[in-house]
C-alpha positions in Angstrom: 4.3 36.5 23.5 7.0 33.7 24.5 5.6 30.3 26.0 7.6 29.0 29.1 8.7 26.1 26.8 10.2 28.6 24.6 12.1 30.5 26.9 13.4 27.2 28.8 14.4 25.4 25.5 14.4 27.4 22.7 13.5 27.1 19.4 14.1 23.7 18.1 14.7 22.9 14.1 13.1 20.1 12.6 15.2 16.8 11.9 16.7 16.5 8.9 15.0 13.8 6.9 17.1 10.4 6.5 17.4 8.6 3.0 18.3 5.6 1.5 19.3 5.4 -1.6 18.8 1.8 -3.7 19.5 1.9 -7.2 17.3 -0.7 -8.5 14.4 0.2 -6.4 14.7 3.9 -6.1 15.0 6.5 -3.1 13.4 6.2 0.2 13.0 8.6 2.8 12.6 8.8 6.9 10.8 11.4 8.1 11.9 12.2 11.9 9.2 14.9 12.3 6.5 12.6 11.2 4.6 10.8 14.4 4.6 7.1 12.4 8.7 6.1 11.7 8.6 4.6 8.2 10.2 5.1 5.1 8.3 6.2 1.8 9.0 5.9 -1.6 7.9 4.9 -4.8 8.1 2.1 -7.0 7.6 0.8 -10.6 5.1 -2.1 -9.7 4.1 -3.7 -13.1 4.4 -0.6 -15.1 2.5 1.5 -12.2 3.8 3.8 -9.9 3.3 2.4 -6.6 3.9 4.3 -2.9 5.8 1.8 -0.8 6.2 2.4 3.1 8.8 0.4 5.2 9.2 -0.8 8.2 12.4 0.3 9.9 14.0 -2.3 11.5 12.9 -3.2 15.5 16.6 -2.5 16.5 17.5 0.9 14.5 14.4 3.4 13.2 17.3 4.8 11.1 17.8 1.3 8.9 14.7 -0.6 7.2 17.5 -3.1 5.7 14.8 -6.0 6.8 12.1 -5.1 4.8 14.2 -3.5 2.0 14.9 -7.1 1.5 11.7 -8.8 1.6 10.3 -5.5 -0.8 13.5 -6.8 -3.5 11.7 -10.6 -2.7 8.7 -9.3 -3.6 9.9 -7.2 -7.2 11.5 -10.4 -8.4 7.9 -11.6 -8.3 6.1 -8.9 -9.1 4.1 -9.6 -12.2 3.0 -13.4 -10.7 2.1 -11.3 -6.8 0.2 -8.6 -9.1 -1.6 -12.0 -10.8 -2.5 -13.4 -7.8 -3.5 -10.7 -5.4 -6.2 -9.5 -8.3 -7.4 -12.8 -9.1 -7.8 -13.3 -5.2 -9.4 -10.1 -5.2 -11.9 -10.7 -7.7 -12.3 -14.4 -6.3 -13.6 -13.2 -2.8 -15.9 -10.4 -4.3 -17.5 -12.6 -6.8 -21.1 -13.5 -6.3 -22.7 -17.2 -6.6 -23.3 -16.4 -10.3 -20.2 -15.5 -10.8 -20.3 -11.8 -11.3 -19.1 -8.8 -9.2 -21.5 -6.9 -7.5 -20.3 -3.5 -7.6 -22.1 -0.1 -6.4 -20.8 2.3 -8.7 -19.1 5.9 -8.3 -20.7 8.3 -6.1 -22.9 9.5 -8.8 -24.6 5.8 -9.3 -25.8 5.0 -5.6 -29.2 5.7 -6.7 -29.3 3.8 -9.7 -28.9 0.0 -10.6 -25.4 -0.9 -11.3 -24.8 -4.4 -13.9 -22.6 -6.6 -12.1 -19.5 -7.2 -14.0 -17.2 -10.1 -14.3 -14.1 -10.9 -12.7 -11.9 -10.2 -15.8 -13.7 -6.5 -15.8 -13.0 -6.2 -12.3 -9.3 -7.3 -12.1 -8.8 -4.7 -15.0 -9.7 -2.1 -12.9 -8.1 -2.5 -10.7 -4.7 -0.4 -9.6 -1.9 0.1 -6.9 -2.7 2.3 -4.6 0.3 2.2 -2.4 2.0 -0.7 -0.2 3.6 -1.4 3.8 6.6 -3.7 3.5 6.6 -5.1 7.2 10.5 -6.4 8.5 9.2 -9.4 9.3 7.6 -10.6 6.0 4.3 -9.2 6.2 2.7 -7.5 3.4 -0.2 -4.8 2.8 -1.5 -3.9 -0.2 -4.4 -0.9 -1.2 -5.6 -1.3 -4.6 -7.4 1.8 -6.1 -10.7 0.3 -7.2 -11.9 2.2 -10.4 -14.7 3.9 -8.1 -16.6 0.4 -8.1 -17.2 0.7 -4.8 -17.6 4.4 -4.7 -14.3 5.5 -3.4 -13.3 2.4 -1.2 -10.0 0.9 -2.2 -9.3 -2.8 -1.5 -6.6 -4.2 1.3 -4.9 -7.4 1.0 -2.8 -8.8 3.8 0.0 -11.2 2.4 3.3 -12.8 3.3 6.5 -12.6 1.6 6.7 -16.6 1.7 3.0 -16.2 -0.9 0.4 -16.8 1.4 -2.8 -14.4 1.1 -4.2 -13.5 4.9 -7.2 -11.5 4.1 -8.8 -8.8 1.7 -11.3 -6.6 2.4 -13.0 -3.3 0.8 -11.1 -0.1 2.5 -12.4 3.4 3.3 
């Protein structure tokens, strides 16, 4: 059976999806079907392969020229924003001893987890994925080795280096 909407308008095709090509970062892709307008790709992020999401820019959803340019900012940093968002990381989570107080995977919630230092902790750590904002603002989801059972951690940043906030995600 035919709805109304059907009849009246027919059967509409999906949008084709729009991409951008860059050749240093990579291939990025708009989604027009999708409810949220953003491009998605990936990245090498220090030797990781990193999602990235970015903002199109506030006058055309069809260009994200803004915060393709604040995402090359951020690459020719890279290795020192890895650095710093970890050690920040690691900084906030760290105990009065010192340590990180972590709960485990899943299949440790019962049992007394050691605490671990911030050297441990930082190596676990991962890129998740990344939203590169138009306007400068940063996110970043760092996978968290199951430390936290399966909570990731956020940062908000800004392109210019200052840390906002991190908290556990999930």
């Amino acid at each position: 059976m035919m709805s109304i909407f059907t009849k009246l308008f027919g059967k509409r095709e999906p949008k084709k999806p729009l991409v951008i090509i860059q050749d240093a970062l990579g291939e990025f892709t708009l989604d027009p079907n999708q409810k949220f307008l953003q491009f998605e790709g990936s990245i090498n992020w220090c030797g990781e392969i990193c999602h990235v999401y970015l903002e199109p820019d506030g006058d055309s959803v069809f260009t994200a020229e803004r915060s393709l340019a604040v995402l090359h900012r951020l690459m020719e940093q890279a290795d020192d924003w890895d650095r710093r968002l970890k050690a920040y990381s690691a900084e906030e989570k760290a105990e009065e001893d010192g340590l990180v107080h972590i709960w485990g995977s899943p299949d440790q919630l019962n049992e007394d987890v050691p605490p671990i230092t911030k050297e441990e902790y930082i190596s676990r750590m991962s890129m998740g994925f990344m939203h590169v904002m138009a306007d400068g603002s940063l996110y970043f989801d760092f996978c968290l080795d199951e430390m936290f059972t399966d909570h990731g951690e956020g940062i908000d940043a800004m392109i210019d280096g200052t840390i906002c906030s991190t908290g556990l995600q999930g």
